[in-house]
C-alpha positions as CSV (number, residue, x, y, z in Angstrom):
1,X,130.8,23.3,-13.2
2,X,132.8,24.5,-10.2
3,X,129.9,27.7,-9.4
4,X,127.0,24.0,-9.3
5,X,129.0,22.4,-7.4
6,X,129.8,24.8,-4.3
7,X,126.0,26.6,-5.4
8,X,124.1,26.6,-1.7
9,X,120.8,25.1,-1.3
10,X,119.1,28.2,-1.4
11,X,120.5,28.7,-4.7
12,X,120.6,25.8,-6.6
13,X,116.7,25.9,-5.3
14,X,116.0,29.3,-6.8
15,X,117.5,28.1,-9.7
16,X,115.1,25.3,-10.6
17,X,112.4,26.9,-9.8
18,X,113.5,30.4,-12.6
19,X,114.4,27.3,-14.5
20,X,117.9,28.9,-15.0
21,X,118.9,25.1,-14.3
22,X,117.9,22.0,-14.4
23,X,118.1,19.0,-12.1
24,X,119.6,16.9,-15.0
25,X,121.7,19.6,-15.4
26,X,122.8,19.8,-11.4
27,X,122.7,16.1,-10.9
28,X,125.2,15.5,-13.5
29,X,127.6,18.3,-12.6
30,X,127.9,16.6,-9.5
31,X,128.0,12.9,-11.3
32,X,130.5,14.2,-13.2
33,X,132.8,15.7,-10.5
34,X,133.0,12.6,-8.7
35,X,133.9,10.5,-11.5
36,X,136.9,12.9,-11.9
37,X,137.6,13.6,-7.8
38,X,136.2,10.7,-6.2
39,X,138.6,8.4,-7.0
40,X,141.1,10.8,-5.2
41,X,138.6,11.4,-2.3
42,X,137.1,8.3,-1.9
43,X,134.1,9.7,-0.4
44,X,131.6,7.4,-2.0
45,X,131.3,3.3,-1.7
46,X,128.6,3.4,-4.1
47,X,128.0,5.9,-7.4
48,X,123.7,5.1,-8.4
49,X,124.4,7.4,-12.2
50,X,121.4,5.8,-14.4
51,X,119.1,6.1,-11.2
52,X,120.2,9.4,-10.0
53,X,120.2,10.6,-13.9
54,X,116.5,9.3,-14.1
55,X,115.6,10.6,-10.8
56,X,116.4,13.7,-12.1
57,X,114.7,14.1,-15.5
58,X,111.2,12.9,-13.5
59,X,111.8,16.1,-11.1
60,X,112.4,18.8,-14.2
61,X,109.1,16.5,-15.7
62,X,106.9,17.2,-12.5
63,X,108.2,20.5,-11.8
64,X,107.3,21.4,-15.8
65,X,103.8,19.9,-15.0
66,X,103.4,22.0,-11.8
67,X,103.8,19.6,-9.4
68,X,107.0,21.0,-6.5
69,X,107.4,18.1,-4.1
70,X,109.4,21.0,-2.2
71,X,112.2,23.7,-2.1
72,X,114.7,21.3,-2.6
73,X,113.0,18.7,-5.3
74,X,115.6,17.6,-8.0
75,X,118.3,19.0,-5.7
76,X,120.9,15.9,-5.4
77,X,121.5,14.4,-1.7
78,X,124.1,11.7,-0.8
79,X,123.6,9.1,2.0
80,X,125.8,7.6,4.6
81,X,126.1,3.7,4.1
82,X,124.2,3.3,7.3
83,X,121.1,3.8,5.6
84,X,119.4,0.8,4.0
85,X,118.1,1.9,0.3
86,X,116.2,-1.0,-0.6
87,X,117.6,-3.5,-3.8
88,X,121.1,-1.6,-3.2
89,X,124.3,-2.9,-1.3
90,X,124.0,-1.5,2.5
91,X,127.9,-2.3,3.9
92,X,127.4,-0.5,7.3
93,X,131.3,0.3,6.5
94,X,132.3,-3.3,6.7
95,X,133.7,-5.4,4.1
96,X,132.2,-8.4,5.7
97,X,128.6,-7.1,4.3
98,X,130.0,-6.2,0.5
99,X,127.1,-8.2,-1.1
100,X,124.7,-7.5,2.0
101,X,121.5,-6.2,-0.2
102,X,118.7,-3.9,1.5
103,X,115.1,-5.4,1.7
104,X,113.6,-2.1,2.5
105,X,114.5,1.7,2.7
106,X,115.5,3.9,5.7
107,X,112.6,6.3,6.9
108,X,115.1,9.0,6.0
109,X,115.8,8.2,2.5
110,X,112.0,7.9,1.6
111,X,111.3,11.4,3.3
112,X,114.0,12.5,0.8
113,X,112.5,10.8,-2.3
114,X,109.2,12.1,-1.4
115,X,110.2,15.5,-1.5
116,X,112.0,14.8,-4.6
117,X,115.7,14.6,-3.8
118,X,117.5,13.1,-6.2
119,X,119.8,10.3,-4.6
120,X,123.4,10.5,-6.0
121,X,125.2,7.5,-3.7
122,X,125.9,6.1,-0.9
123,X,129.0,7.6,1.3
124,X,131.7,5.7,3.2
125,X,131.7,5.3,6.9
126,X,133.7,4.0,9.6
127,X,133.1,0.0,10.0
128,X,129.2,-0.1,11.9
129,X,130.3,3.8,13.2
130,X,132.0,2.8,15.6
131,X,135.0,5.8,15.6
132,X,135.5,9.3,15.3
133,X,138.7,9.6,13.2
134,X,137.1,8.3,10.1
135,X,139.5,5.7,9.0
136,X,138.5,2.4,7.8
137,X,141.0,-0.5,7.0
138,X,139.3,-2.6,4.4
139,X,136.9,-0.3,2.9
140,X,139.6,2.5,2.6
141,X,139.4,5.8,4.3
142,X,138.3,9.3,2.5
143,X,140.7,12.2,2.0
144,X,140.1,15.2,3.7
145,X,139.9,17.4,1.1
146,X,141.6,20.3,2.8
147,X,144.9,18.2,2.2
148,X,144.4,17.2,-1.1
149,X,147.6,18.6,-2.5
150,X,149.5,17.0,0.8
151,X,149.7,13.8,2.6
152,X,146.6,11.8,3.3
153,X,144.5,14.0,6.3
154,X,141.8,12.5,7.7
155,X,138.2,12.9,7.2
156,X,136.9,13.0,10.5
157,X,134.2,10.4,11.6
158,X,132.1,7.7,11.4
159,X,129.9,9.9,8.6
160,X,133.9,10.5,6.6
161,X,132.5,10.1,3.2
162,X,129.6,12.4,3.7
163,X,131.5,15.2,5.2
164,X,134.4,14.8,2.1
165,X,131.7,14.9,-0.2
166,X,130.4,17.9,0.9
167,X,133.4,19.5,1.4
168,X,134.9,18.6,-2.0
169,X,131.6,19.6,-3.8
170,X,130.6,15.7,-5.1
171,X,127.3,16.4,-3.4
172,X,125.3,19.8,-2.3
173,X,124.5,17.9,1.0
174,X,124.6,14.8,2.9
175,X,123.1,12.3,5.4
176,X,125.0,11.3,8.3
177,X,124.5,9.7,11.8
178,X,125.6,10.7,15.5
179,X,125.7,8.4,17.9
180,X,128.8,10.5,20.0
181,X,130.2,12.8,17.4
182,X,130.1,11.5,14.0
183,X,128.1,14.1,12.3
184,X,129.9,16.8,13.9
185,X,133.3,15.4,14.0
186,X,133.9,15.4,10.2
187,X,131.8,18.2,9.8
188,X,134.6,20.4,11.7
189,X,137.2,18.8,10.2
190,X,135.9,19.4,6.7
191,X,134.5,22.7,7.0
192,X,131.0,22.4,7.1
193,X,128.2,22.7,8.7
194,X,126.4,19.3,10.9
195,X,123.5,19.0,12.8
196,X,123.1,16.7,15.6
197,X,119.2,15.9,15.8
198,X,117.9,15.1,19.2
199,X,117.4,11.5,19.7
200,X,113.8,10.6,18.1
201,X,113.8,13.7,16.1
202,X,114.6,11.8,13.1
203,X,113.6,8.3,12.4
204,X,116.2,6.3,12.5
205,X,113.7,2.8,11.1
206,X,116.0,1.4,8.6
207,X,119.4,2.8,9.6
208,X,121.7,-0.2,10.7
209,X,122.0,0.8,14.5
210,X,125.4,1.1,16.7
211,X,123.7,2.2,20.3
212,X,119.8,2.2,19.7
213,X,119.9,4.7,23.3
214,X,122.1,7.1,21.2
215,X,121.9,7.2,18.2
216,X,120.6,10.2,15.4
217,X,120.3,11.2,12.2
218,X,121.3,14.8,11.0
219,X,122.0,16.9,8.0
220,X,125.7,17.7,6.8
221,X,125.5,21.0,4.7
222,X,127.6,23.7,3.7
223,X,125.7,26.2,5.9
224,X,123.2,26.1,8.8
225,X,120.8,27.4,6.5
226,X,121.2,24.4,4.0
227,X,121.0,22.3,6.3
228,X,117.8,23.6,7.9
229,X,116.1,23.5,4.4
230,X,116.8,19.6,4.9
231,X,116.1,19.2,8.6
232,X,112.7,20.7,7.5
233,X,111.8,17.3,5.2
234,X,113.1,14.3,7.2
235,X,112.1,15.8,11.2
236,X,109.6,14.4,13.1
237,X,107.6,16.1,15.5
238,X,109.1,15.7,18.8
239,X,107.2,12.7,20.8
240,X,107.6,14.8,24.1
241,X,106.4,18.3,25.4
242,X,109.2,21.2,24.6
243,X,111.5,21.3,28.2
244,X,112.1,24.5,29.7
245,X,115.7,24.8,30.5
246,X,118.5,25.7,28.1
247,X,117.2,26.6,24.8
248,X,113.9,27.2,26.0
249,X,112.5,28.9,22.6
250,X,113.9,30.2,19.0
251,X,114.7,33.5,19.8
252,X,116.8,35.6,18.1
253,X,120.5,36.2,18.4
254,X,120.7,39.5,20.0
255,X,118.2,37.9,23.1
256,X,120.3,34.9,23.3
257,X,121.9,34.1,26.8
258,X,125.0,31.8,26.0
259,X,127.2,30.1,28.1
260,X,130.9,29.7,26.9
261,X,132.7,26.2,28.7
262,X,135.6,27.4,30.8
263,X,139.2,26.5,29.4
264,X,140.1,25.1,31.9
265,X,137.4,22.1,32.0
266,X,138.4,21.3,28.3
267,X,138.6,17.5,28.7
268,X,141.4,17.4,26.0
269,X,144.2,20.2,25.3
270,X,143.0,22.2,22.6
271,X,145.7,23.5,20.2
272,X,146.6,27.6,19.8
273,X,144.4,28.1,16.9
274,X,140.9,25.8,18.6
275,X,141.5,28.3,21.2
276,X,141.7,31.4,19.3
277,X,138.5,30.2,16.8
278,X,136.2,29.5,20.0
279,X,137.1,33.0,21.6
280,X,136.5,34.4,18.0
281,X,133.0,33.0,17.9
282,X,131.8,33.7,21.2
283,X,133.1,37.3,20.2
284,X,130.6,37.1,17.5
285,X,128.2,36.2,19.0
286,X,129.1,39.2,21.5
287,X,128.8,41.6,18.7
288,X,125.1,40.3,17.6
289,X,123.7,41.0,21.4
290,X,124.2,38.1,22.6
291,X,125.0,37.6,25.9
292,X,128.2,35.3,26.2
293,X,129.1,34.2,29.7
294,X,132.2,31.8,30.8
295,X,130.9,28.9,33.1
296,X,132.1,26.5,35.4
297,X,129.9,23.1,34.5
298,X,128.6,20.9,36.7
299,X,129.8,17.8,35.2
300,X,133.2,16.8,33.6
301,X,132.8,16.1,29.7
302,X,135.7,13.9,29.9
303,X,133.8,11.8,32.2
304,X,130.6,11.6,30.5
305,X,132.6,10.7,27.3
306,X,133.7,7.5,28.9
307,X,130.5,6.8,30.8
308,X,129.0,7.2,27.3
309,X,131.6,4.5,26.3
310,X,130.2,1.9,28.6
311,X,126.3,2.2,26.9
312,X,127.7,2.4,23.3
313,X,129.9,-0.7,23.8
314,X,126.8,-2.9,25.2
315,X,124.3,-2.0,23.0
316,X,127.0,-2.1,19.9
317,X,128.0,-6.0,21.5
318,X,123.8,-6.2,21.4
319,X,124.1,-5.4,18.0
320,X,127.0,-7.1,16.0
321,X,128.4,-9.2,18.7
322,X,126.8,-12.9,17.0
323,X,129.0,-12.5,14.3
324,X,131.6,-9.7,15.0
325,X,134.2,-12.6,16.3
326,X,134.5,-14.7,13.5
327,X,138.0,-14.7,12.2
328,X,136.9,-16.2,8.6
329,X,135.0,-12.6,8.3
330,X,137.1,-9.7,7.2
331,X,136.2,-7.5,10.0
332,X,138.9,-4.8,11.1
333,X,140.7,-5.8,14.5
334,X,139.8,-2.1,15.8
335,X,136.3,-3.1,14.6
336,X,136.7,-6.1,16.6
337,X,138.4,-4.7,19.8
338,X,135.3,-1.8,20.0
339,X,132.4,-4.2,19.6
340,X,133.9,-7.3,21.7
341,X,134.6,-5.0,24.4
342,X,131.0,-4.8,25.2
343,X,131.1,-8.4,25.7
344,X,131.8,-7.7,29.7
345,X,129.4,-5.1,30.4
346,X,127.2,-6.8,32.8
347,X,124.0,-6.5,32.7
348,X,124.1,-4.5,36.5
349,X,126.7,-2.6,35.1
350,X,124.4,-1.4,32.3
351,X,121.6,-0.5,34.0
352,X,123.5,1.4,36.3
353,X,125.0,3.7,33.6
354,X,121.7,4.3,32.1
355,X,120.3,5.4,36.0
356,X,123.5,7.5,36.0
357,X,122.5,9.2,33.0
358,X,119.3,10.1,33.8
359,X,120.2,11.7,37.3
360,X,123.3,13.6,35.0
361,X,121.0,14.8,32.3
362,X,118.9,16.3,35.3
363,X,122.2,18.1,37.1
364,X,123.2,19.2,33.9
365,X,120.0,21.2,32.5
366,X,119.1,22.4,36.0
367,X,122.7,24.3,36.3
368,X,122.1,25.9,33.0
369,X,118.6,26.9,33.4
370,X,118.4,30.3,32.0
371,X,120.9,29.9,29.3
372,X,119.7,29.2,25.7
373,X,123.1,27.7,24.4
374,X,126.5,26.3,25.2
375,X,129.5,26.9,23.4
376,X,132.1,24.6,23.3
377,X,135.2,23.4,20.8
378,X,133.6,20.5,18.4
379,X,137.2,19.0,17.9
380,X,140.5,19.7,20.0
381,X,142.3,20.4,16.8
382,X,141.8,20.0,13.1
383,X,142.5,17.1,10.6
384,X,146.0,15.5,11.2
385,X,148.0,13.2,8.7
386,X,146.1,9.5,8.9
387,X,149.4,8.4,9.5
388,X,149.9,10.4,12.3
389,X,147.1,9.5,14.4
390,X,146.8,7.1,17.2
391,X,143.5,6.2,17.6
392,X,143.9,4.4,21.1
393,X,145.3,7.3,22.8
394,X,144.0,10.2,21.3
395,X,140.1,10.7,21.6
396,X,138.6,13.3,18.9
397,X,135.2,12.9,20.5
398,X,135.7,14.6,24.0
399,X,133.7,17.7,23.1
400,X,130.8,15.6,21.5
401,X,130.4,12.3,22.9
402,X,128.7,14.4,25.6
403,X,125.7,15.8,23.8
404,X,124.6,12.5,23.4
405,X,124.7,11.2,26.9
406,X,122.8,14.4,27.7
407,X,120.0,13.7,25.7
408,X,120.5,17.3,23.7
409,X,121.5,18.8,20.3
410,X,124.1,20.5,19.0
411,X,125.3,21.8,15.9
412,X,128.9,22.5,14.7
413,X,130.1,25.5,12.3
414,X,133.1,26.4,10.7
415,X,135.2,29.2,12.4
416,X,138.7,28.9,11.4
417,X,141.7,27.0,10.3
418,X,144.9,25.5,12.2
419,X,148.6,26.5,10.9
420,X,148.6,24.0,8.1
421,X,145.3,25.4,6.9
422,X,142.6,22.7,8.3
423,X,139.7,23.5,9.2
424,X,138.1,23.8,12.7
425,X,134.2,24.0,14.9
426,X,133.3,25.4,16.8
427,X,129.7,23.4,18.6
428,X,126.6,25.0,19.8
429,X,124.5,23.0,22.4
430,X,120.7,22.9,23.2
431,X,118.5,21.1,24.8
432,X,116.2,18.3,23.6
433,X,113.8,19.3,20.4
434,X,115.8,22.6,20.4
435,X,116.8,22.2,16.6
436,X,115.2,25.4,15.2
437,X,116.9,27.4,17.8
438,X,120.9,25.9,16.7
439,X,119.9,26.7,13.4
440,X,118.7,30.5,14.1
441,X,122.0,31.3,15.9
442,X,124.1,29.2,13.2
443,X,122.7,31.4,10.3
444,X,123.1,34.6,12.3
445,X,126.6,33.3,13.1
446,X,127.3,32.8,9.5
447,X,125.6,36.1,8.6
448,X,128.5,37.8,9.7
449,X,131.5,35.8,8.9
450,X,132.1,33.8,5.6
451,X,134.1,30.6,7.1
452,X,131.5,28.2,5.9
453,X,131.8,29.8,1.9
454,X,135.7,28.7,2.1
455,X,136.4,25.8,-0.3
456,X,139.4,23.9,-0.1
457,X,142.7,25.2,-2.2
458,X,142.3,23.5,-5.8
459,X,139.2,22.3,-6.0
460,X,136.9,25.7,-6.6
């Protein structure tokens, strides 16, 4: 059961099609472990058995028939609760929408079903994804499983239940959304792999929106080569021309050109053992060819995070201000306090901050013009105690809240653990519709180190 449940894509593929196993035979290993884990882990608001069981037996029946949807049909999937799955509860993280049913299905979710994914559930999030800790005070918040023998750690968020269930082996992958971190964010703090889409890359048509100028879709996956096998069924083409500037094609590793962000321009203190993981990866990336420079950037991350703040919080008031207020709804106050806040943007205010952007985005590429990547921390530090954490004064999205006010990419990988054993990312960035090129260097990256096959103590 354990060998299914940590089984790569690539494998559990391979398998199905040898017909050494079965997608009934997968899908209910992993039903199975969550009815015994989940409960513990709390990674899932919603468990769909008899459709996920019958989902399943259709796949072994069309794949016996000759029919392969894909690689990865009758390979299980689970999907953040951001994504409306038509018929079935969509809460968006809040407790206010616990009988709020979906009258259609997210663009992302049907690109799954057609390739024949087999949906196991839908995975808790922090209320609308509004916060990068992962906690959630009426829907409850998921237990890093990295801690499971300790006190309550946090997942990492908004996407906290898809990054637990991957992590604890409940699901083979997982769905999550970005909007300044959140695929990333409890990717690192779970140790796995996210990818950060570029804006339009993957449809976001049915996916309850928090900043409709930010946000993204992505894959959350136990490798960058899992989670290319799903970027490959739910991207779209890009709407734009490729942009020359950093990342300007999918070469490989050893004719990479990489820039490393100085230390010193960290926007948030890293702790001993960020520092020591990021100088370990850009070593490895050293020792595959690549060329791995230290830069001085043109911009100050912890500026753009809070410039970011100002377009998520009008566009977020846009979105769930009408009802948001209402003291008779069961809305968390933090939920509250984020989305009223964008009640005094003014409108010159806005507009401003998206001009500011653009000239930014600009600045930005043309200082790294000739580089293919940046490398940066994904988090300052790995997954502390939830009640430790202070979510007011102590931001966990300084290193990625950037990537989406620049308009790019990014992908974080596993590459290391803090002294109590958590894990922590390190983040490549690319430019815009530079997906295939994160993923290239990721699987080289992981090629040569085996951070990403770690599962946590207990739970093999």
């Amino acid at each position: 059961m354990s060998s299914i449940a940590f089984s790569s894509l690539e494998d559990l593929s391979a398998a199905l099609a040898e017909r050494s196993l079965s997608s009934e035979e997968i899908t209910r290993a992993c039903l199975e472990r969550i009815a015994r884990l989940d409960p513990k882990a709390g990674a899932f608001v919603d468990v769909y058995q008899d459709a996920a069981i019958a989902q399943a037996r259709a796949a072994d029946l069309e794949r016996a028939s000759g029919l392969c949807r894909s690689s990865l049909h009758g390979v299980p999937v689970a999907v953040k609760d951001l994504c409306e799955l038509e018929g079935q509860v969509t809460t968006g993280g809040s407790a206010a929408w616990r009988a709020r049913r979906s009258g259609s299905t997210a663009a992302v979710i049907r690109r799954l079903r057609e390739a024949g994914m087999v949906v196991l559930g839908k995975t808790h999030t922090v209320e609308f994804a509004f916060g990068g800790w992962g906690t959630n005070e009426h829907m409850g918040t998921p237990r890093n499983p990295w801690g499971w023998n300790g006190p309550h750690r946090v997942p990492g968020g908004s996407s906290s239940g898809s990054g637990v269930a991957v992590a604890a082996g409940l699901a083979p992958v997982a769905i999550g959304t970005d909007t300044g971190g959140s695929v990333r964010i409890p990717s690192a703090m779970n140790g796995i792999t996210g990818l950060k889409t570029t804006f339009g890359r993957v449809s976001l048509d049915g996916v309850i929106p928090l900043s409709r100028t930010l946000d993204s879709v992505g894959p959350m996956a136990r490798s960058a080569r899992d989670a290319a096998m799903v970027y490959a069924l739910i991207r779209q083409d890009a709407p734009v021309p490729q942009e020359r500037g950093l990342g300007i094609s999918a070469r490989p590793v050893h004719a990479l050109r990489i820039a490393c962000m100085a230390p010193a321009q960290y926007p948030w203190p890293v702790d001993a053992a960020t520092a020591r993981a990021v100088e370990g990866a850009a070593e490895v990336f050293r020792s595959l060819g690549a060329q791995v420079e230290t830069v001085e950037l043109p911009v100050d991350f912890g500026a753009l995070a809070a410039h970011l703040g100002t377009i998520i919080s009008a566009e977020a008031y846009r979105e769930h201000g009408e009802y948001i207020g209402d003291p008779l709804l069961p809305f968390s106050e933090q939920a509250r306090r984020r989305v009223l806040g964008g009640q005094g943007v003014t409108a010159a205010q806005y507009l401003l901050a998206l001009e500011a952007r653009c000239r930014t985005i600009q600045s930005f590429r043309a200082s790294l013009d000739g580089f293919d990547l940046l490398l940066t921390p994904t988090v300052p530090f790995g997954a502390p105690p939830a009640d430790a954490v202070d979510e007011d004064t102590t931001p966990m999205s300084v290193f990625t809240r950037p990537v989406n006010y620049l308009g790019g990419c990014a992908i974080s990988l596993p590459c290391g653990f803090d002294a109590d054993g958590m894990p922590l990312g390190v983040q490549l960035i690319a430019a815009p519709w530079q997906e295939d090129l994160l993923l290239a260097a990721g699987e080289s990256f992981q090629a040569v180190t085996d951070w990403h096959r770690r599962v946590p103590p207990g739970l093999d």
